[in-house]
N, C-alpha and C positions, 0 to 999 in steps of 0.2 A: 782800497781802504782796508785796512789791517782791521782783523776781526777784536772786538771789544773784550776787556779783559773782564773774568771773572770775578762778581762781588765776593766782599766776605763770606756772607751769609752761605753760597754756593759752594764755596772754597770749602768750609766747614764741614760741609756735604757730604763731601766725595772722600771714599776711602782712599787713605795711603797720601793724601796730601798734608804736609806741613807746616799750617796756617802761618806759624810765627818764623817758619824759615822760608817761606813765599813771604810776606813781610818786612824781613831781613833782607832778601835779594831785589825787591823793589824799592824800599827808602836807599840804598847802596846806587842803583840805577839813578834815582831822582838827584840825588846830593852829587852824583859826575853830571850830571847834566846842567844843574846848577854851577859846578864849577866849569865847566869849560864855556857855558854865556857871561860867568864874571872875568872870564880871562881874555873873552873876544871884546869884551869891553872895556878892556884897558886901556889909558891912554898911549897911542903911537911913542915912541922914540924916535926924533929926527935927530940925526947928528951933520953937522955940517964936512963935507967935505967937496978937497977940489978933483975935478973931472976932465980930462980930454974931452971938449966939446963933438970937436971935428974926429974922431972916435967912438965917440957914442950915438951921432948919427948917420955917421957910412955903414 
């Protein structure tokens, strides 16, 4: 299990960190993530076409 990220409040805390570009690189993270489940649920494209039967299962 991947260790818990740090709240704001903590984030705040600690010198040398950049609350609003730690911010910046995690909505960036979230909005790819969200894109690539709206692209896996896209509907299929079937296109018909014709096949060598007896080539496709030897």
């Amino acid at each position: 299990m991947a260790p818990a990220e740090p709240d704001a409040a903590t984030l705040s805390k600690r010198p040398g960190v950049d609350t609003k570009g730690e911010v910046k690189t995690q909505l960036a993270r979230m909005e790819a993530l969200v894109r690539d489940l709206l692209d896996y649920a896209k509907p299929w494209r079937i296109e018909k076409a014709e096949i060598d039967l007896a080539a496709a299962i030897a």
